[in-house]
N, C-alpha and C positions, 0 to 999 in steps of 0.2 A: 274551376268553379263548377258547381254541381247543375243540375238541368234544373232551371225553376217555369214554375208558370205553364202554360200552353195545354193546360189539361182539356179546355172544350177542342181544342184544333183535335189535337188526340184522340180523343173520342170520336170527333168528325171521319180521322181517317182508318180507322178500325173500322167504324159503323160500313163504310163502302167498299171495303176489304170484304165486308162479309158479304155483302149483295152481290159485290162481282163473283165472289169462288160458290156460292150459292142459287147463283140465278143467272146475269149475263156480264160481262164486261164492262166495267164502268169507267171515264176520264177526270181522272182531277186535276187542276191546277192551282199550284201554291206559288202564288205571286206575295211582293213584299222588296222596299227595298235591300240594296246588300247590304249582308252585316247584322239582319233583322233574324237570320238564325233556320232559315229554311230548311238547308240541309241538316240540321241537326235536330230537330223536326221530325224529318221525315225518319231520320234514325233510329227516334226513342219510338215513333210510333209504331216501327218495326222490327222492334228488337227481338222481339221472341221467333223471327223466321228468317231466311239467308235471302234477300230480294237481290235483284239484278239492279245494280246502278251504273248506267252510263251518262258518263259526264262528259257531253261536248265540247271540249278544249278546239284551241284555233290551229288546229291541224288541216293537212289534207283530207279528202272523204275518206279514201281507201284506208289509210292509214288508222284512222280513228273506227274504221269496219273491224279493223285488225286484232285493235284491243275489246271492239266490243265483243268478235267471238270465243274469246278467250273468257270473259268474265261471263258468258252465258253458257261458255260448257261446263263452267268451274260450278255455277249456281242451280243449273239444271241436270247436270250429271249425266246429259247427252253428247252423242259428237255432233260436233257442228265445222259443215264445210268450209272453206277461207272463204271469205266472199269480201270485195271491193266495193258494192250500195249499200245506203242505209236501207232504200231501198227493199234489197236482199233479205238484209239484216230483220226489216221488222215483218216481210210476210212468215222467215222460218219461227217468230215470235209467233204470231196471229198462227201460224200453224200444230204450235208446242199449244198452244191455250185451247184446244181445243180438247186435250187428253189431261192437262196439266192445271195445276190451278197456281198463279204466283204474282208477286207483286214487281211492275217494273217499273223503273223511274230514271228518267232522261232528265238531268240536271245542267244546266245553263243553256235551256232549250232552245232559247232567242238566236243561239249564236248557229244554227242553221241558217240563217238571213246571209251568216257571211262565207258559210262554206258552199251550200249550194239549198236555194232558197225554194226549189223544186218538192224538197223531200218533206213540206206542209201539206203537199197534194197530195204526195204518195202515200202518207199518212192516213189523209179524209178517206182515199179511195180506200185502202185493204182495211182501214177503223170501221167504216160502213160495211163494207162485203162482211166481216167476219166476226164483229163484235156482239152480237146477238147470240151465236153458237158456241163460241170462248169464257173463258174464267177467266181475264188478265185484271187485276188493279193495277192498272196505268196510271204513273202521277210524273207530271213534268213540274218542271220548275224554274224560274229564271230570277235573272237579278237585276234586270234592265225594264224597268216595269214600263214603262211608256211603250216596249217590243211585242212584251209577254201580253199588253191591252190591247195591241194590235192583233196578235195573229188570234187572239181569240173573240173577241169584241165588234171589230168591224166586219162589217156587212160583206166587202165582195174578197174575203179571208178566207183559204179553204177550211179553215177549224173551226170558224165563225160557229156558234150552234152546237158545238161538237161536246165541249164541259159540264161534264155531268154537276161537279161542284166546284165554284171555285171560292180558294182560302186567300183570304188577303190577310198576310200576319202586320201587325201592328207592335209598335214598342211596349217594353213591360209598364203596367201600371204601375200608380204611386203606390200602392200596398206593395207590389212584389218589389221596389227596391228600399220601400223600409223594411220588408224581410233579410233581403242580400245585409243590407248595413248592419240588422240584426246577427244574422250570421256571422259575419264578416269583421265589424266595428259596433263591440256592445254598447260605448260609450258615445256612442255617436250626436254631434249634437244637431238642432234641425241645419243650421250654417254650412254643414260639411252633408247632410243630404242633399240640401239645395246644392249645389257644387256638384254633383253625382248628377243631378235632374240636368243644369246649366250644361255642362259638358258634354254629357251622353244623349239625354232627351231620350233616356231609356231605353236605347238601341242593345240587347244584347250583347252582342262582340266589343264595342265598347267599354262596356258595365266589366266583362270578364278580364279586360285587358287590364283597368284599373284594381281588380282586386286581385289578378295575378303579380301584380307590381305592390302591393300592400299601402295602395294608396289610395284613404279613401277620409281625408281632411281636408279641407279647402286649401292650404297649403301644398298636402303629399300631390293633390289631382294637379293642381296649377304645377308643381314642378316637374310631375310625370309627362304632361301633354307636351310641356317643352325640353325635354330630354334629348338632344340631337340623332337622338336613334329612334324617337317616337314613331309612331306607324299614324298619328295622329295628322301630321305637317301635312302630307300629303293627300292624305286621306279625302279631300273635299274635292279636289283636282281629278284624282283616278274614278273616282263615285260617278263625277258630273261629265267630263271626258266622255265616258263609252253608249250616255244619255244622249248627249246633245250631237255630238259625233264632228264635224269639222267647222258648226258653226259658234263654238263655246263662247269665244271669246265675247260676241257682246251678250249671250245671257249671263256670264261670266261679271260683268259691266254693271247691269243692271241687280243683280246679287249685290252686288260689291256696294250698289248705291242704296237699296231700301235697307244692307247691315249697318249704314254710317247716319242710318236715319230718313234718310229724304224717301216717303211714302206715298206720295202720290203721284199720278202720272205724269204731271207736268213738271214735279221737281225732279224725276229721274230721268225723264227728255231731258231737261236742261242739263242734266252732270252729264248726261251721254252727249253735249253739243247739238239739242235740238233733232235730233232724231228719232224719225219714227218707231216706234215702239212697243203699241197697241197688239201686233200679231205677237211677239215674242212675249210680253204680261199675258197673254192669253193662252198660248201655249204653258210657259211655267206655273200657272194654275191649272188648267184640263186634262193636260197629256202626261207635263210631267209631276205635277201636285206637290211642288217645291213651294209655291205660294199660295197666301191665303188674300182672297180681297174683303176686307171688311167693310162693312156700313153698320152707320147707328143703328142700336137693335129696334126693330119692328117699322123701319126706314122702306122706301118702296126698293125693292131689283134693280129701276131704274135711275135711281138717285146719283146724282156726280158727285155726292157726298163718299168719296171710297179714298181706304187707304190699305197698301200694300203692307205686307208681312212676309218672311221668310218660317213655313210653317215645322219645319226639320230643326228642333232647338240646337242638333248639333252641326250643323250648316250654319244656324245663325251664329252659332260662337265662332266658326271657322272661319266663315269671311270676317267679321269682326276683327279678328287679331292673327291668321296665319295669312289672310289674303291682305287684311288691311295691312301689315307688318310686313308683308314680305319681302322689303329689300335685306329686315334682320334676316330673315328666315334663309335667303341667298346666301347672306355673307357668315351665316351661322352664328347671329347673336344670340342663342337660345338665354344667356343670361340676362341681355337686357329686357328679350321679349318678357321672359317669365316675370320682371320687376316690374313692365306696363300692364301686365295683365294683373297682377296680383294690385295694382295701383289702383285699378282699374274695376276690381271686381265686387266694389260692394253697391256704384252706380249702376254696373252693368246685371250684376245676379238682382239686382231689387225690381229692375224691370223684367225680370224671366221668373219672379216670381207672383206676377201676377197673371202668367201663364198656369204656373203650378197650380195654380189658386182655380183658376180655371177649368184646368185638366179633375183636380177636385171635386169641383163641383160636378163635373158630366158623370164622373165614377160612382156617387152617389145615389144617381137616380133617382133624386127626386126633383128636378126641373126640365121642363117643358122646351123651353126655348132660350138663349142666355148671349150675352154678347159686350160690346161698349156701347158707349154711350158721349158724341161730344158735339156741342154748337158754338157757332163761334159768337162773341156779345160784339157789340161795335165799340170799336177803338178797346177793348179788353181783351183781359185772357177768355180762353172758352170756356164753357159750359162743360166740363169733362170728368165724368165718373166712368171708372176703373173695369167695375163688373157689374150688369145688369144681369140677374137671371129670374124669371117667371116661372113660378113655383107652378105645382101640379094641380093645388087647390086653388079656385076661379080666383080674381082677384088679388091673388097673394105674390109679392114679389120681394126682392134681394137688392138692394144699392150695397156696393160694397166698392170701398178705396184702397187700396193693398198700399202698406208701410212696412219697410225694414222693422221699424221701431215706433212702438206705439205714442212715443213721447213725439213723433212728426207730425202725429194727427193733430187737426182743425176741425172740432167740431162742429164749427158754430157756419163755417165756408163750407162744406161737406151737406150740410143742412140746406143750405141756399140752393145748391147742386141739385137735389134729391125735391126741393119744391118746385124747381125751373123743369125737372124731369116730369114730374105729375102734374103737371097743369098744359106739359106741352104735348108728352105722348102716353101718359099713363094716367088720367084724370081719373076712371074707374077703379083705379089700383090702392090698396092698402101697403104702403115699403116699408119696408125693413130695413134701417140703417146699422151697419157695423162697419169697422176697421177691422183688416187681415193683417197682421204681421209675422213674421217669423215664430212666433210663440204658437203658432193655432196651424203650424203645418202638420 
C-alpha cells in the first residue's frame, strides 16, 4: 500500500530538520500507539538523506552498542571505535554534530527502561552540555506510550523538559480511508467502509494488512480477520501486554467487561466480583488512553452520571469477539468465530456507527463542543439521544439518532427526546433534528 496522509506531521519534521542543521540542535518525539505508522513516518520524512536509525531491540547494552557503531560509520562515513555504552555511543554523536549536520533517530526508545534505565540521564547530561553548539535532528520514538509520557512528561524524568516537539500520530481520517477504498475498491459501498472503520479504527498497519489481502467488503475483512494465520487474533494481547506489563490480567477483565456492554462502574465491579476498581478505570483512561469516560454533554466533571467506553475501535472489536471468543480462538474455530461475527455484525457495526458519525462531525469543524445525551424517566426507558453537537454559531445545535436504515427511525419518539433535551439542558438553543444512516456516510 502506498504512504497516504501524514503530510502536516511531515512538514512538522522537515521544518526542525532545518533549525537543527541551521541554528542548534533540536529533540523530537514521535509518540502514537503501535501500528499507528511511526516508523514509516519518519522514513518518508527522510527520504531524501541517509539518517542514522537505531532501533533498541531487547538485547544486551554492549551488544546493541555493537550494531549501533556499525550503522553510524556506515551513515556518517567515519571510523568509529567498538564501544560497549550507549553511553559512549551518544557523546561520539554529540561530538560528530558538532562539524556534521544529520538526522538521528532512536526508535523503540522506551525499551532503555529494561536494558539499563541509566542512559535517560546520560542523555539529559551530554543533550544539555552540547546541544546548543551541534547540528543533530534528534527524533526518538516509541510504541509503549504510557513509557514514551513518562520519560518525557513527568516532572522528576531526566528528559522531562528536554522535547523540543512532540508529534502524537493519530489514526487516518474518514476522508483518507474513503481515499484507500477509492483506490483500492472503486465500487465500494458505505457497508464495506463502515467494516474497514469497525475493524481498523483507522490504524494504518491494519488498513495496509487488509488491502494487502484484497480484502475490503464486509465479508472479505470478516473472513480475513479470522483467517487462522491472522496477525489480528493476537494482536490485542501483544499491544496491551508490554502496556500494562505483569498486571494485565485484571485490566484485561475490565476490557473484557465495558466490550460486553456493562459501562459503568458499578456494573464492572460486579462482573469483576465486587472489586475495587476505581485506580485501574483511572489509569486505562489517563496513562494509558484505552478508555473514554463519558457524561451527558454539558453535564458537570463531577456528575455520577458516567459511562465507560473502549476508545481504540480496534480493541473494541477485539475484545468483542477474539477475547470474548476465545476458547474458539484456542481450539481454532476460526470457522465458527467468523459465522458469530458475521451474525453478529450488522447489531454490532450499527453501534460503531455512530461513532463514525461522531468522528465526522469533529473532522468537519464546524462544532464547538459535541457529545450524548441520556436521562433516565421513572419506571421508563431513558431520555437518550445519540449525538449532541453545538454548532459554532451562538445558539445553534445538532440532535441526531444514528440508524442502519432509515425505515428504523421514529420520528415522532426522537421528537419527544429532542424537547425533554431543550427544556432540560438547552432552553436557550434552536435543534436541529435529523436521522444518520448508512446513506449520509
Amino acid at each position: 500500500m502506498k504512504f497516504y496522509n501524514r503530510e502536516h506531521e511531515i512538514k512538522k519534521l522537515r521544518d526542525v530538520r532545518n533549525l537543527s542543521y541551521n541554528d542548534h540542535s533540536r529533540l523530537t518525539v514521535v509518540t502514537g500507539r503501535r501500528r499507528i505508522g511511526k516508523t514509516s513516518l519518519i522514513s518518508k520524512a527522510f527520504d531524501d538523506e541517509a539518517f542514522i536509525y537505531l532501533f533498541v531491540g531487547r538485547k544486551n547494552e554492549a551488544s546493541l552498542c555493537s550494531g549501533y557503531c556499525k550503522e553510524i560509520a556506515s551513515k556518517l562515513g567515519v571510523f568509529v571505535p567498538p564501544m560497549n555504552s550507549f553511553q559512549d555511543v551518544f557523546i561520539f554523536l554529540m561530538q560528530q554534530g558538532e562539524t556534521k549536520k544529520f538526522t538521528l533517530v532512536i526508535d523503540e526508545f522506551q525499551e532503555f527502561f529494561n536494558i539499563n534505565p541509566s542512559i535517560y540521564s546520560d542523555i539529559q547530561n551530554h543533550w544539555d552540555q552540547h546541544r546548543l553548539k551541534t547540528h543533530i535532528n534528534f527524533i526518538v520514538s516509541g510504541s509503549i506510550y504510557s513509557l514514551m509520557t513518562k520519560i518525557f512528561q513527568h516532572y522528576h524524568e531526566p528528559l522531562f523538559g528536554r522535547a523540543d516537539v512532540m508529534l502524537k500520530l493519530n489514526p487516518f481520517s474518514l476522508s483518507v480511508l474513503k481515499q484507500i477504498m477509492c483506490d483500492h475498491r472503486p465500487a465500494y459501498s458505505n457497508d464495506d467502509l463502515l467494516a474497514l472503520y469497525t475493524v481498523t479504527g483507522g490504524i494504518p498497519k491494519y488498513v495496509e494488512l487488509l488491502v494487502d489481502a484484497q480484502a475490503l467488503s464486509v465479508g472479505e475483512i470478516i473472513h480475513a480477520v479470522c483467517d487462522p494465520d491472522s496477525p489480528f487474533k493476537d494482536e490485542g494481547k501483544n499491544l496491551l501486554v508490554d502496556e500494562f506489563g505483569k498486571q494485565y490480567g485484571t485490566y484485561f477483565s475490565i476490557l473484557d467487561a465495558i466490550s460486553n456492554g456493562l459501562n459503568t462502574q458499578s456494573e464492572i465491579a460486579s462482573a469483576l466480583g465486587e472489586k475495587s476498581i476505581g485506580g485501574q478505570l483511572k489509569k486505562l483512561e489517563e496513562t494509558y488512553e484505552i478508555i473514554n469516560k463519558k457524561r451527558p454533554i454539558l453535564s458537570k466533571k463531577g456528575t455520577q452520571t458516567v459511562r465507560y467506553e473502549i476508545s481504540d475501535m480496534f480493541l473494541r472489536f477485539w475484545f468483542r469477539y477474539f477475547e470474548g471468543y476465545r476458547t474458539l480462538v484456542e481450539m481454532n474455530q476460526f470457522q465458527i468465530l467468523e459465522k458469530t461475527i458475521a451474525a453478529d455484525y450488522t447489531t454490532y457495526s450499527g453501534n460503531i456507527l455512530e461513532e463514525y458519525f461522531k468522528q465526522q462531525f469533529i473532522e468537519s469543524h464546524q462544532y464547538r463542543d459535541m457529545g450524548s445525551y441520556w436521562e433516565a424517566k421513572k419506571g421508563k426507558e431513558q431520555y437518550e439521544i445519540d449525538i449532541v453537537a453545538l454548532c459554532l454559531e451562538k445558539n445553534q445545535a445538532v440532535a441526531v439518532e444514528v440508524k442502519r436504515q432509515r425505515k428504523e427511525f421514529k420520528p415522532e419518539a426522537f421528537a419527544e427526546k429532542v424537547q425533554h433535551l431543550k427544556e432540560k439542558v438547552l432552553p436557550k438553543y434552536n435543534i436541529e433534528q435529523m436521522c444518520l444512516t448508512l446513506e449520509d456516510m
